[in-house]
N, C-alpha and C positions, 0 to 999 in steps of 0.2 A: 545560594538557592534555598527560598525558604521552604520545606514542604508539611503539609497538612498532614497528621493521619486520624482513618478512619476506615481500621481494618472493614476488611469485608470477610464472609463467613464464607467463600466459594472460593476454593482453593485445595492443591491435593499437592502429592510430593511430585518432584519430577523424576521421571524414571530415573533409573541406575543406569550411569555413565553418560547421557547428553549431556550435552552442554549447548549453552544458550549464544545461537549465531542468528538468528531475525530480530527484527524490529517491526512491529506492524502497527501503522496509527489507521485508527479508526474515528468518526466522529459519532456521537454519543444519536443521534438523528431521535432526541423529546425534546419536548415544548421549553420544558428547565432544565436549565443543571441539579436544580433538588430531583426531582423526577427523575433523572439519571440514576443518579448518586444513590437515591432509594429501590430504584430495581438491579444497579451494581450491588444492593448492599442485601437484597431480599435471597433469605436459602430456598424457596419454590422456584425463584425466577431461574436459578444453577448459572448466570454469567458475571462476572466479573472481569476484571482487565484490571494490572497493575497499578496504573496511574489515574490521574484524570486530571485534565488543565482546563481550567473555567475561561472565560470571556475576559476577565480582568486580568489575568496569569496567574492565578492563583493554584498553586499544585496540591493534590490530594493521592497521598499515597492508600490504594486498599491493599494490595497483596505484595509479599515481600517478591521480593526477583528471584530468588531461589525459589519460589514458591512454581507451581503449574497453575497460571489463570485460565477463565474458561471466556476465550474473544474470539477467536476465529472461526470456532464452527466448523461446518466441513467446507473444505479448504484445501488447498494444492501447492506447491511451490517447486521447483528444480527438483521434480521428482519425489518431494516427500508430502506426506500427508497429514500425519499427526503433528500441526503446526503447535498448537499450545504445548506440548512436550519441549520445545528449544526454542520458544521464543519470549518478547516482553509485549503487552500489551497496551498501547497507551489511546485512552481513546479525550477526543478536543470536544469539548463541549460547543454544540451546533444543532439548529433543530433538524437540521436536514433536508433533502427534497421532499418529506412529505408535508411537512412541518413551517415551511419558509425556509429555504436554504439561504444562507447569507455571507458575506465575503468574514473570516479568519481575523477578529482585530489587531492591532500592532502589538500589546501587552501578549495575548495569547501566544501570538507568535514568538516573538523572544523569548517566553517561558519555552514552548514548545523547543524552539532553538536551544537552548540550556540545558533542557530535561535529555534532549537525544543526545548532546553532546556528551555528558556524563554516562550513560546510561552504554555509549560508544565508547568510555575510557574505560570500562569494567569488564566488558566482554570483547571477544574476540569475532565482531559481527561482520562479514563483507560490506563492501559499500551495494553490490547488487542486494543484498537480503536488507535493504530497508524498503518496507513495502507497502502498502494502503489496501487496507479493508478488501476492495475492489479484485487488487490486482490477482490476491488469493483466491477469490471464490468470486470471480467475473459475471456469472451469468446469477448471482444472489446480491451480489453489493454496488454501491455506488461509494463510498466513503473510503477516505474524507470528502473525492469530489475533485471538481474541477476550480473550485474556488482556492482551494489549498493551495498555500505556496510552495510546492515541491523545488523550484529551482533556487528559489534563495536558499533552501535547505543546503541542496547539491553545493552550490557557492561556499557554505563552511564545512564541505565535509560530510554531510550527515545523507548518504544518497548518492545515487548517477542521475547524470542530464546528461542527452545525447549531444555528440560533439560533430554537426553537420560536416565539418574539414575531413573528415577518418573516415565518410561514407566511402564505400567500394563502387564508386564512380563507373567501372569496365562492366560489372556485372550489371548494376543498374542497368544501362545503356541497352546493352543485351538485351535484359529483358523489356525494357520500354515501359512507359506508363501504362496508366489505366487497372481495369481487374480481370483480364486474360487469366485463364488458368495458371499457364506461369509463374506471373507474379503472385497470384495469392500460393502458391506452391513454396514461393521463394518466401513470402512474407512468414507463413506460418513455420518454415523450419528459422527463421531469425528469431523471431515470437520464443517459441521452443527453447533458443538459444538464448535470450534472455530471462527465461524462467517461468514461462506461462504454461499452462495445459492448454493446447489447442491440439483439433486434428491436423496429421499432415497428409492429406489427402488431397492437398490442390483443387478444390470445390468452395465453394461459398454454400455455406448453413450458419445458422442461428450461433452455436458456437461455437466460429470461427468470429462471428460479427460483433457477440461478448466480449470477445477478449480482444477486437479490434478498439472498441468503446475504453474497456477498461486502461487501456496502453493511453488512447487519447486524454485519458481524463488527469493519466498521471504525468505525459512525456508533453502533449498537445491541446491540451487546455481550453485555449479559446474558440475548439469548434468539437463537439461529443458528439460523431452519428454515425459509428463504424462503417464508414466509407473509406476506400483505397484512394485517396486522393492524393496526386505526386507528393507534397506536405508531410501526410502520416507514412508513405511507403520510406519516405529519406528520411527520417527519423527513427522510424525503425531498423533500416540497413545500418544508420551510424551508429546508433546505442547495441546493436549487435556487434558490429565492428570494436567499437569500443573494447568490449567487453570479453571479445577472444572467441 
């Protein structure tokens, strides 16, 4: 793996005694990769993120991994909040939804594939705490997106993909389709139990529907409109199931 460097000047130490269990990729959502690369690299702009993988696969290291980047912002995950504190940063070069958002090319991806795998041999990260942009701060991000290939990730390792076989089939049942209060009762303690901040109050609000979107963009891909549709309800039972 060849990598670039081109420290960045946004970096601090990591606290005393974390240690680095997440993974969060983000895409980079400007016009270039230079344009990135230059508000990664600018000290006014104060964000950085460890890696950066261009369109070509080309990898650029800014911040060392022991280091504390500054990517996720405010942010949430299995209860914890100071994400840059224990995590790595890697964000894919893409201009994003405001930008042209545009499908992931094959070179990027294998880098991507590569970067996470190593990056998985050094730390001691769950396969749940690999995470996207999105899924940490739902109701602020969209990245990397629905175009990202999150399952071929899963496929080596790098990530969960819900395993429709392992859904809890009796409860489903029970509670039946559609968006009855029940089921968003049920969906949001799964939600919870794979790692999201949503309320558990069995209501539909704003967000609950964030974090229904974000889940889709990571686990359900080809339709984003935080709707409870039989679809996204069994995928989220399974990937909960999964996951204990």
């Amino acid at each position: 793996m060849n990598i670039v460097e081109r420290p960045s000047p946004n970096h601090e130490p990591r606290p005393a005694g974390v240690i680095v269990d997440m993974l969060v990729l983000h895409y980079t959502g400007m016009p270039t990769a230079a344009a990135a690369l230059e508000r990664l690299g600018d000290p006014a702009a104060k964000v950085s993120a460890h890696y950066l993988v261009d369109e070509d696969g080309t990898i650029v290291r800014l911040v060392d991994e022991d280091r504390r980047a500054w990517h996720a912002g405010v942010s949430w995950w299995r209860g914890v909040r100071n994400i840059n504190d224990r995590s790595i940063g890697v964000e894919i070069v893409n201009p994003g939804h405001e930008f042209g958002y545009r499908a992931f090319p094959e070179p990027q991806m294998a880098a991507v594939e590569t970067l996470c795998q190593a990056i998985l041999a050094r730390h001691a990260i769950p396969d749940r705490n690999v995470v996207g942009h999105s899924d940490i701060a739902p109701e602020r991000k969209e990245d990397p997106g629905e175009l990202f290939d999150w399952e071929r990730l899963a496929v080596v390792g790098i990530g969960v993909w819900p395993d429709a076989a392992r859904i809890d089939r009796a409860v489903f049942a029970t509670l039946g389709p559609g968006e009855g209060y029940p089921m968003i009762r049920a969906v949001q303690e799964r939600l919870a139990a794979i790692g999201y901040r949503v309320p558990q109050d069995g209501r539909p609000g704003a967000e609950t529907y964030a974090v229904i979107r974000a889940f889709q963009r990571h686990f359900r891909p080809h339709r984003v409109d935080g709707q409870l549709d039989p679809e996204t309800i069994t995928r989220v039972f399974a990937l909960a199931a999964r996951l204990g």
